[in-house]
C-alpha positions as CSV (number, residue, x, y, z in Angstrom):
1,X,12.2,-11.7,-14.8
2,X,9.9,-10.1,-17.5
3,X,11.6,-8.3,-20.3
4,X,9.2,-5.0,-22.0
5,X,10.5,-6.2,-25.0
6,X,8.1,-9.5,-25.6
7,X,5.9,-9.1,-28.5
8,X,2.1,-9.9,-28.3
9,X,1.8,-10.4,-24.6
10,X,-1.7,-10.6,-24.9
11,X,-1.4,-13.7,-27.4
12,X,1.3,-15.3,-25.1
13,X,-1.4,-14.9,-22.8
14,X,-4.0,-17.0,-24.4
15,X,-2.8,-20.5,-23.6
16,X,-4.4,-23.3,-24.3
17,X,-6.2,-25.4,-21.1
18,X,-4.1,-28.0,-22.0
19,X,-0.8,-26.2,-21.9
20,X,-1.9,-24.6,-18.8
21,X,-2.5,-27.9,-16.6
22,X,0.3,-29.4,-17.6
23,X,2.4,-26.0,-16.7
24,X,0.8,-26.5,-13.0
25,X,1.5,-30.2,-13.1
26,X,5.1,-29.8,-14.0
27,X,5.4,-27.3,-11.1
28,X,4.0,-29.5,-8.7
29,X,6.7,-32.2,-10.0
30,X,9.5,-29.8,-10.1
31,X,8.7,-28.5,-6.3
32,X,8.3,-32.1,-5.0
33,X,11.4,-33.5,-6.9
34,X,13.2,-30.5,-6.2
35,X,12.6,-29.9,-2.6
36,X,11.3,-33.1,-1.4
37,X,8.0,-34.2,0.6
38,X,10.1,-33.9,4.0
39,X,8.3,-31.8,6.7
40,X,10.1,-29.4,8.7
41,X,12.8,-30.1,11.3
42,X,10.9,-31.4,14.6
43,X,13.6,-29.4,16.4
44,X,16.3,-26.3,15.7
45,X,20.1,-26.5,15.9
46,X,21.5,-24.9,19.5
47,X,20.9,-21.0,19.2
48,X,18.1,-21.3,16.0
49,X,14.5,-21.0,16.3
50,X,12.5,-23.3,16.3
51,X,10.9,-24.7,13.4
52,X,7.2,-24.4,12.5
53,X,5.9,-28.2,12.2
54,X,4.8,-29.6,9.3
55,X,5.5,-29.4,5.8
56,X,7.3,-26.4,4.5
57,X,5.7,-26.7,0.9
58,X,1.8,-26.5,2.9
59,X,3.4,-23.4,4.6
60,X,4.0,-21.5,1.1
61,X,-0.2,-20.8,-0.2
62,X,-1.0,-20.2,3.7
63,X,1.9,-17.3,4.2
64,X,0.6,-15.7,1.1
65,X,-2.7,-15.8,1.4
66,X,-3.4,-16.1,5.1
67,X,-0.6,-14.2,6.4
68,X,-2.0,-12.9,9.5
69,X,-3.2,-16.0,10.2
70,X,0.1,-18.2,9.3
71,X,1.5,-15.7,11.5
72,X,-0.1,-16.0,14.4
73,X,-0.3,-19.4,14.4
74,X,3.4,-20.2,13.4
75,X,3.5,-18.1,17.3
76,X,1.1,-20.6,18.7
77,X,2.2,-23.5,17.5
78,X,5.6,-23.4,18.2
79,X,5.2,-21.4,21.9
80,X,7.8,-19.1,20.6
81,X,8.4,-15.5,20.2
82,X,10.6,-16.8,17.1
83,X,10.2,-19.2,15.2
84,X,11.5,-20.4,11.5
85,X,9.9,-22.1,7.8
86,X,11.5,-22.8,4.9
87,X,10.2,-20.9,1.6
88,X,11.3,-23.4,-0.7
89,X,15.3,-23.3,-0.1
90,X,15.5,-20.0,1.6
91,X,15.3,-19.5,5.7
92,X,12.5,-17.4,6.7
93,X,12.5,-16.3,10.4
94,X,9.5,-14.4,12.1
95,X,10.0,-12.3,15.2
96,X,8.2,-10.8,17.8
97,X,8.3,-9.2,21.0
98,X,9.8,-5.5,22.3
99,X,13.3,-6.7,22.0
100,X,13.3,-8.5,19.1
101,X,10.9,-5.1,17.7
102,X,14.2,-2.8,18.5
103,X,16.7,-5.5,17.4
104,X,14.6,-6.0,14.0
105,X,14.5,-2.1,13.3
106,X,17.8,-0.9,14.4
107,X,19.9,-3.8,12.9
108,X,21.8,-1.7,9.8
109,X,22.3,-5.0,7.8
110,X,18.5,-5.7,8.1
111,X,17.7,-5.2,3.8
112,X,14.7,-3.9,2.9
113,X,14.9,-3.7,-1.0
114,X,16.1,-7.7,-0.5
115,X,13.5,-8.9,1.2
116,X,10.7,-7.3,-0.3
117,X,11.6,-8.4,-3.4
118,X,11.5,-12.1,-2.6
119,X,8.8,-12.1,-0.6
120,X,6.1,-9.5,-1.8
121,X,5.6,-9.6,-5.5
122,X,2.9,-6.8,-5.8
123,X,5.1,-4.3,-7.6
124,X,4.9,-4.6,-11.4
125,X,8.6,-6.5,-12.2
126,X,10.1,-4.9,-15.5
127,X,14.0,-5.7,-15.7
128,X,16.3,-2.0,-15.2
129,X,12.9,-0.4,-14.4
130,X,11.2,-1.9,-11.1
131,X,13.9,-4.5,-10.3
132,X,17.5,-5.3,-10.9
133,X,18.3,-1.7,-10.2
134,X,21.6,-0.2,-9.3
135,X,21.9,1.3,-6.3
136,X,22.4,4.8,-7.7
137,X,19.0,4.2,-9.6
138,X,17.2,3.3,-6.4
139,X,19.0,6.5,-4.4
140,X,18.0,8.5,-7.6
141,X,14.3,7.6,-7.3
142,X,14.4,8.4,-4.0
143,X,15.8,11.4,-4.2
144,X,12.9,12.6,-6.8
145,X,10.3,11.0,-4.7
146,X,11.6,13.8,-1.6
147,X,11.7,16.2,-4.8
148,X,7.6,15.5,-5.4
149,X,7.3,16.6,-1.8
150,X,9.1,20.3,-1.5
151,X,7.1,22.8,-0.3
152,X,6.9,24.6,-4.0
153,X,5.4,21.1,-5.8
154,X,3.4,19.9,-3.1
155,X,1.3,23.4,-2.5
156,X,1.1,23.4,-6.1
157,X,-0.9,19.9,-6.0
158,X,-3.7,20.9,-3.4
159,X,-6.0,22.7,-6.0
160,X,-5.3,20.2,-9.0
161,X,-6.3,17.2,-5.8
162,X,-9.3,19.3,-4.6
163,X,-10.7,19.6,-8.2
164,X,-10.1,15.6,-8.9
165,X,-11.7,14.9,-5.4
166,X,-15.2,17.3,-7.0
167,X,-15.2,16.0,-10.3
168,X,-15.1,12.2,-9.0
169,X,-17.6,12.8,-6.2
170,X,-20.1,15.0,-8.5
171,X,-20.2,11.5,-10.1
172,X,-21.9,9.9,-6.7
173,X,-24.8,12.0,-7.1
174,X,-27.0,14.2,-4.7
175,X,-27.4,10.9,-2.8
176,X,-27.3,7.3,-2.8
177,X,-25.4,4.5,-1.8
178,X,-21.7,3.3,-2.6
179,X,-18.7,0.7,-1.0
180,X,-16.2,3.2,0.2
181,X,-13.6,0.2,-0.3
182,X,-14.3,0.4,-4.3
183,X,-15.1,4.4,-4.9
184,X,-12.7,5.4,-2.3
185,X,-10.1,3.9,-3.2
186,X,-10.8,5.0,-6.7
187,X,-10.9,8.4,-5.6
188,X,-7.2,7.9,-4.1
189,X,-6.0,6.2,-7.1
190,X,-7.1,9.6,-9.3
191,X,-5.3,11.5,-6.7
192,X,-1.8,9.3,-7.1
193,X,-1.7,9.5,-10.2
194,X,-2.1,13.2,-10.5
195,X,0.0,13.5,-8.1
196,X,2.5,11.0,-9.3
197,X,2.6,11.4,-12.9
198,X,1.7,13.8,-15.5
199,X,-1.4,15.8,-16.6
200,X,-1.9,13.7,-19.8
201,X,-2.7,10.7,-17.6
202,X,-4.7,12.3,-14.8
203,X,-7.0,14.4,-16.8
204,X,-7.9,11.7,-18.9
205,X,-10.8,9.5,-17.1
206,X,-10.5,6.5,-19.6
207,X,-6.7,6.5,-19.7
208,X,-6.7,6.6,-15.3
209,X,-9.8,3.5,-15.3
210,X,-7.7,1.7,-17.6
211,X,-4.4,2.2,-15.7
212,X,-6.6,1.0,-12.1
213,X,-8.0,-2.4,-14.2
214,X,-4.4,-3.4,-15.2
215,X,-3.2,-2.5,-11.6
216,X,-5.8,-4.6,-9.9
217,X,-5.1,-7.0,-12.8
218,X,-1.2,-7.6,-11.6
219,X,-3.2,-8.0,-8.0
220,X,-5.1,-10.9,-9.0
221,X,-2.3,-12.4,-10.9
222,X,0.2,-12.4,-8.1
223,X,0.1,-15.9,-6.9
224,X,2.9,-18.0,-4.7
225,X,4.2,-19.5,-7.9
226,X,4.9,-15.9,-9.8
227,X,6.3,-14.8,-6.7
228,X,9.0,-17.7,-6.0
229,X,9.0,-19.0,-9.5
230,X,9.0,-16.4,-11.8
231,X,10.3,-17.6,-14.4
232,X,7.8,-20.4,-14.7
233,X,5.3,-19.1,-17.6
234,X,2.3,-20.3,-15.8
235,X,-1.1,-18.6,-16.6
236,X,-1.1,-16.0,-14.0
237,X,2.5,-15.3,-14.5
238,X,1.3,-14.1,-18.2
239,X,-1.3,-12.5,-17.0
240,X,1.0,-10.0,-14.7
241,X,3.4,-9.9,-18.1
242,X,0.5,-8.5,-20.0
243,X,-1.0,-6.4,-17.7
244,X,2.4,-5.5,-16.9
245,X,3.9,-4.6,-20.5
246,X,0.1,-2.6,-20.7
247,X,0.8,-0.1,-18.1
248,X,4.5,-0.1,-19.3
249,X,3.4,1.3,-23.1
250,X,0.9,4.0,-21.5
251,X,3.3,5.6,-18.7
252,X,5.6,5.7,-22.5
253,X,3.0,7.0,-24.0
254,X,2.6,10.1,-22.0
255,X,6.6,10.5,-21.8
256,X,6.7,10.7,-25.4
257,X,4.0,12.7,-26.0
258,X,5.1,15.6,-23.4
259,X,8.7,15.2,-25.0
260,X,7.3,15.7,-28.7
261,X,4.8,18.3,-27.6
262,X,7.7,20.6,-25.6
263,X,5.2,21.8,-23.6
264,X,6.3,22.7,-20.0
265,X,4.0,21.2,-17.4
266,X,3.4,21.5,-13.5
267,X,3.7,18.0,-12.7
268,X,5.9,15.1,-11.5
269,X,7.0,14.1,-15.4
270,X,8.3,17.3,-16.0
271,X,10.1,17.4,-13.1
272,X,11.7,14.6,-14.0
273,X,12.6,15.5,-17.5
274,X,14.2,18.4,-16.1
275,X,16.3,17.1,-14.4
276,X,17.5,14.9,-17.5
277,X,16.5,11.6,-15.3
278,X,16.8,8.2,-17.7
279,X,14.3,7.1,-19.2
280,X,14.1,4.0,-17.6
281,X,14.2,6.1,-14.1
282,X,10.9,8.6,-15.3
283,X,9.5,5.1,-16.2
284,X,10.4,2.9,-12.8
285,X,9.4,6.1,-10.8
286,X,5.8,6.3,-12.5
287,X,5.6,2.8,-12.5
288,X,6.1,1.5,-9.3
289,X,5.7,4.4,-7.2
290,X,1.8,4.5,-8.9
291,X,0.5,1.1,-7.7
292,X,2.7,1.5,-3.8
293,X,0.9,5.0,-3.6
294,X,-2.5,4.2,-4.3
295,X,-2.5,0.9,-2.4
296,X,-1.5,2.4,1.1
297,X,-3.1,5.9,0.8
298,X,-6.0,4.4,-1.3
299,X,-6.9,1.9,2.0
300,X,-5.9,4.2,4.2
301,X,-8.6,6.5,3.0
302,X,-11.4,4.0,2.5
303,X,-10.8,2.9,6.3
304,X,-10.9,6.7,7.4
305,X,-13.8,7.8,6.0
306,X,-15.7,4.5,7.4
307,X,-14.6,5.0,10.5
308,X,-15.5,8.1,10.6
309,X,-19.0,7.4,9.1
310,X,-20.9,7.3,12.7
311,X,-18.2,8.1,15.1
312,X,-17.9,11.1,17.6
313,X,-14.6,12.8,15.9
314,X,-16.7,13.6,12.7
315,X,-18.2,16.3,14.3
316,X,-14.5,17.6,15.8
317,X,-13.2,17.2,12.5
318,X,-16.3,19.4,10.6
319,X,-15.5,22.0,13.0
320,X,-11.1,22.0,13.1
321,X,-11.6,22.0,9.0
322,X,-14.1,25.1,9.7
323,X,-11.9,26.7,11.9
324,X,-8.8,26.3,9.0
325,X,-11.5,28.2,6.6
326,X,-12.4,30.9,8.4
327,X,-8.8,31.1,9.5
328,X,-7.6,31.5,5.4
329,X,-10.5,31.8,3.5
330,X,-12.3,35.8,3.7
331,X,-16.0,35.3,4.2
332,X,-16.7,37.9,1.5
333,X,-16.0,35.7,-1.6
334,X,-18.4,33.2,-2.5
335,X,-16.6,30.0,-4.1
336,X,-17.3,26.3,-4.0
337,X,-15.8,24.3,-1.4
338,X,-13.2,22.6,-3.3
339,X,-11.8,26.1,-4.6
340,X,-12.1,27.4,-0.6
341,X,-10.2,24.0,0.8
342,X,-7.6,25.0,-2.1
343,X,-7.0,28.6,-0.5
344,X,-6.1,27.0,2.8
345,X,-2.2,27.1,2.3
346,X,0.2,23.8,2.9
347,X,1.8,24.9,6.2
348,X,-1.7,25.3,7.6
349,X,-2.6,21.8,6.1
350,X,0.2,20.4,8.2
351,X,0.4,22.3,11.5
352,X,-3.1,23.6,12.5
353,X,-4.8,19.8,12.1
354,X,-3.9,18.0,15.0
355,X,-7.6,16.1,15.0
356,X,-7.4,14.7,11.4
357,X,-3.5,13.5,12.6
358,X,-4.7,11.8,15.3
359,X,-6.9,10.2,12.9
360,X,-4.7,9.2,10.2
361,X,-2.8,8.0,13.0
362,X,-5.2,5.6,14.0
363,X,-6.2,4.2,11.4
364,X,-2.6,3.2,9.9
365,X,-2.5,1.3,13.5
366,X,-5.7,-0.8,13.1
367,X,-6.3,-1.1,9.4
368,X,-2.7,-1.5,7.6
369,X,-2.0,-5.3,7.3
370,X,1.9,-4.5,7.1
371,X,4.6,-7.3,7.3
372,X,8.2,-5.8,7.5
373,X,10.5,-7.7,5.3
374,X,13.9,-7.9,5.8
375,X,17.0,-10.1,4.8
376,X,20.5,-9.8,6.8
377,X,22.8,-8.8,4.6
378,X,25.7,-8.5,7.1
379,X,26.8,-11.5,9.8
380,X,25.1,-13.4,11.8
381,X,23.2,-11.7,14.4
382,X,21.7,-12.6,17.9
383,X,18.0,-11.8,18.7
384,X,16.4,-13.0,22.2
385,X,19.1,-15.9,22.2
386,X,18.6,-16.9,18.8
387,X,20.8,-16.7,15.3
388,X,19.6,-14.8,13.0
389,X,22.1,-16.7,10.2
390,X,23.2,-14.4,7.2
391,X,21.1,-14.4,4.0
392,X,17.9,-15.5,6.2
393,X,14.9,-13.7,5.3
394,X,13.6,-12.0,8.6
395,X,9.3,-10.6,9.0
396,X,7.8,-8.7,11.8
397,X,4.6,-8.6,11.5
398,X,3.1,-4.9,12.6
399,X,0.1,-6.9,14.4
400,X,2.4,-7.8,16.9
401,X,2.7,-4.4,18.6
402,X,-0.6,-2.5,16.7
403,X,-3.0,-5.4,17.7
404,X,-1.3,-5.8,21.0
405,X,-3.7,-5.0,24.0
406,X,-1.1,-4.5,26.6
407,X,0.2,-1.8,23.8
408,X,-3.1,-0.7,22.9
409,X,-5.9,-2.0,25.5
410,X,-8.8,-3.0,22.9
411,X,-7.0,-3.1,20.3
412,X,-9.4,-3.6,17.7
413,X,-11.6,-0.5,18.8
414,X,-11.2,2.8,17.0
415,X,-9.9,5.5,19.1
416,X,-8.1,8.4,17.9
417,X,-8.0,9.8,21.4
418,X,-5.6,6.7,22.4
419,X,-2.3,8.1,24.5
420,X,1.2,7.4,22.4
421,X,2.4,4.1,23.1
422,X,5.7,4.6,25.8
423,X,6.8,1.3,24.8
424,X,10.1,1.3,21.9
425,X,8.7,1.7,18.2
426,X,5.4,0.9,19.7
427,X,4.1,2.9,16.8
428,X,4.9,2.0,13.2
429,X,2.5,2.8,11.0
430,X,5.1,5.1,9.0
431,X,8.1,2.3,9.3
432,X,10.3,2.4,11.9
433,X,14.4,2.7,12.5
434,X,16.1,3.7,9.3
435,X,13.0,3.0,7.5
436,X,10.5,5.1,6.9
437,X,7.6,6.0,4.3
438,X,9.4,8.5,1.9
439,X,6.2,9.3,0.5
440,X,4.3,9.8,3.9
441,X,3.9,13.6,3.5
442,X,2.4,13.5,0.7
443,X,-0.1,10.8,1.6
444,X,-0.6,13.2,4.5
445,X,-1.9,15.6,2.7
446,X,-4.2,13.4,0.3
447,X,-5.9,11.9,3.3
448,X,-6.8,15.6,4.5
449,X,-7.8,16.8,1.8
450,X,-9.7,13.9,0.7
451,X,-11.5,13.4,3.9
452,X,-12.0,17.7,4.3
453,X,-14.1,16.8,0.9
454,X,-16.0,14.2,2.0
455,X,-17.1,15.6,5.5
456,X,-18.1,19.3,4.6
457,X,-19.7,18.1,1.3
458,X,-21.8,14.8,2.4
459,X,-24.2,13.7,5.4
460,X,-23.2,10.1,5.7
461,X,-23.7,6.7,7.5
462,X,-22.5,3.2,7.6
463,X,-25.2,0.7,6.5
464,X,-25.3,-2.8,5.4
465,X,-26.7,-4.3,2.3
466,X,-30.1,-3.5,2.8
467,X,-29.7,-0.1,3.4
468,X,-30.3,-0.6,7.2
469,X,-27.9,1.6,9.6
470,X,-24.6,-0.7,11.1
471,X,-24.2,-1.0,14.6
472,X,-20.6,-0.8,14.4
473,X,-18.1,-0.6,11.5
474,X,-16.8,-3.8,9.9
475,X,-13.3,-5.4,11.3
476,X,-10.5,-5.1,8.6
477,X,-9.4,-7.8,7.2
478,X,-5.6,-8.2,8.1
479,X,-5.5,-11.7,5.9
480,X,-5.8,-9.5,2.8
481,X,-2.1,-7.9,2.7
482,X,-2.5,-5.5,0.2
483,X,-5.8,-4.1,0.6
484,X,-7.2,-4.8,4.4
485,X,-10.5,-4.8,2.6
486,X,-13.7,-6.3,5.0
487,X,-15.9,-8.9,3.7
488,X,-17.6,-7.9,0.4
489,X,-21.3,-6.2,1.4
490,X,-20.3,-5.9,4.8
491,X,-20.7,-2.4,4.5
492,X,-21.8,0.9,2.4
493,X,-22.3,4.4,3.4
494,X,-25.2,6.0,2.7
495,X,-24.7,9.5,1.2
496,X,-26.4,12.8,0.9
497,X,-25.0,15.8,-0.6
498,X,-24.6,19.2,1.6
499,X,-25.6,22.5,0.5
500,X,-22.4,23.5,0.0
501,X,-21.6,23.2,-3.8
502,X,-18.8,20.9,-4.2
């Protein structure tokens, strides 16, 4: 595990090419001395499922790089509805299916903290901050998370959002051309961490690029060796230590300058120095919380407005936001749009919207790459016939209900319009059993607001590279797990401003 305390990451960084190959090469001796060359088991013990063929070590760059595709065709070549691979010496077992989908979901010894942590490695990793934490410190964070999302602290974000969503888009221009997948998403990752964080961060453009470039830095660098091997100083292992000790001395930074100033503030920190939190807890929060916020909601977002860039429901959401303004906002007053979104209060935001709900709805469905990680914790346990052993690892994949087409016919189609799905947690996009997205009413909210922004104050369409208008929206890319981004190029929206002043 990475300890904050390493000095000169950046120099640590800086290997030579030499040192570097021969890190790689003595990985590749350690994993074939230490595991073996063996391929998997051509067949399962009574009551285990079956195991996927071949070797387990080619399973490894597939499963994180491919997953959807590993996935599915793990289910294809086995014939099974479970089926087993070894990730290095741990059991990994996939499941699928409606009973398996309830089993998976309601089993109480099912771990989620567990098997994300072997298995995802996207989360910065400081030791006492982001992992190794005691399970007070994990029910603590929690606890603040629901805290962020009170009635009082959430209505006080909508105006503070609104005015980040006008300054960033003022930046677009009266019209032109952007990727919604980069400036989107860098819209959303303003929002989190204003809404996140602290004021010293989030009004400071430099400090919040610099915070995104380290994040998207700890992307690139998360390979299957710094996710199973972490302790292996290989290059892209430093490069996560660097990026990760960078972001570590900024979120600091901004504690220790609110604490020195004594200067009360309306934001997350200062909720969470009142309430005397450690230090390491204000920090993990921040932290973590930043980079799992902006992700989700950030491709959430980009997906949304694309979808919605030549789609019928534009027009029914123009006119339900409308409706919410003349509802709460008096006609006589002239103010920009930003400042009349901003008078439109919280409970109206939640319970008068039922359009942009449906929407947000569907696009978690078709456009969020999830895998649900789990280990068993408790004994073994019996899914369609087959043991589940104790201390296996355990995925289900959300394709296998979202992208199912006797669940969802045409699955791949965007309709918000589509009835519930009848079938048991045939819907997920929030988590399912005792699971859920704690932060999913606040990334409510940010998609509303955020999409109310772009709609009343741009004309848009989808176009390709050329500027020439798409047939059809791209096909997210459910291989790319923490970003569902589509082929780079595929697809721009062409903007022009509104007469409304932003």
């Amino acid at each position: 595990m990475y300890t904050v305390g390493l000095q000169s990451a950046a120099d640590a960084f800086l290997l030579s090419s030499l040192k570097a190959q021969v890190a790689l090469a003595l990985l590749i001796l350690f994993i074939l001395l230490f595991f073996g060359f063996g391929s998997q088991k051509d067949g399962a013990v009574d009551g285990a499922p079956v195991f996927l063929p071949g070797s387990h070590l080619l399973a490894i760059t597939p499963f994180f790089r491919r997953r959807f595709e590993f996935l599915n065709n793990g289910f294809h070549k086995t014939g099974q509805s479970l089926f087993q691979f070894n990730m290095l010496r741990e059991t990994v077992i996939v499941v699928s299916g409606e009973s398996a989908r309830k089993s998976f979901f309601a089993n109480k010894h099912f771990d989620l903290t567990e098997g994300f942590k072997m298995l995802s490695g996207a989360i910065p990793v400081v030791k006492g901050v982001t992992s190794n934490l005691q399970t007070k410190r994990i029910a603590q964070i929690h606890k603040r998370l629901s805290s962020v999302q009170r009635n009082e602290h959430l209505s006080g974000l909508i105006a503070p959002i609104l005015e980040d969503c006008r300054r960033v888009m003022e930046t677009w221009g009266p019209s032109g051309t952007f990727d919604p997948f980069e400036k989107i998403y860098e819209l959303l990752f303003q929002i989190t961490v204003r809404s996140l964080s602290c004021e010293e961060l989030a009004d400071d453009p430099v400090q919040v690029a610099r915070l995104k470039q380290l994040y998207d830095t700890l992307d690139s660098g998360t390979t299957p060796a710094t996710v199973l091997l972490p302790w292996l100083p290989g290059p892209s292992m430093l490069k996560k230590l660097w990026a990760t000790k960078k972001i570590y001395d900024i979120i600091v930074r901004a504690i220790d300058e609110r604490e020195r100033s004594g200067i009360s503030k309306p934001d997350t920190l200062q909720m969470l120095l009142d309430e005397k939190d450690e230090r390491l807890v204000i920090v993990g929060f921040i932290l973590g919380l930043l980079v799992a916020g902006a992700r989700a909601t950030g491709t959430t977002a980009s997906w949304l407005i694309t979808y919605l860039g030549d789609h019928d429901s534009k027009d029914e959401v123009i006119a339900e936001v409308e409706q919410l303004l003349a509802n709460h906002v008096s006609p006589n007053v002239s103010y920009s749009l930003s400042q009349q979104l901003s008078s439109i209060p919280l409970e109206a935001w939640e319970s008068e919207t039922p359009v942009l709900d449906s929407l947000i709805r569907e696009t978690l469905r078709i456009a969020q790459p999830h895998t649900a990680m789990r280990r068993n914790l408790g004994p073994d346990v019996t899914i369609d016939g087959k043991t589940i052993p104790s201390g296996a690892y355990v995925l289900y994949p959300f394709s296998d209900v979202h992208l199912n087409p006797d669940v969802y016919p045409d699955p791949w189609r965007f309709d918000p319009s589509r009835e519930e799905a009848t079938v048991p947690f045939g819907y997920v996009g929030w988590g399912g059993g005792k699971t859920h997205c704690l932060g999913q009413r606040l990334a409510r909210l940010e998609l509303k607001l955020v999409t109310s922004m772009m709609l009343l104050g741009f004309r848009y369409s989808l176009v390709d590279k050329k500027g020439e208008q798409l047939d059809a929206p791209p096909q997210p890319n459910w291989n790319d797990i923490l970003l569902c981004r589509p082929e780079q190029g595929s697809c721009y929206l062409k903007h022009e401003k509104s007469m409304l002043s932003l």
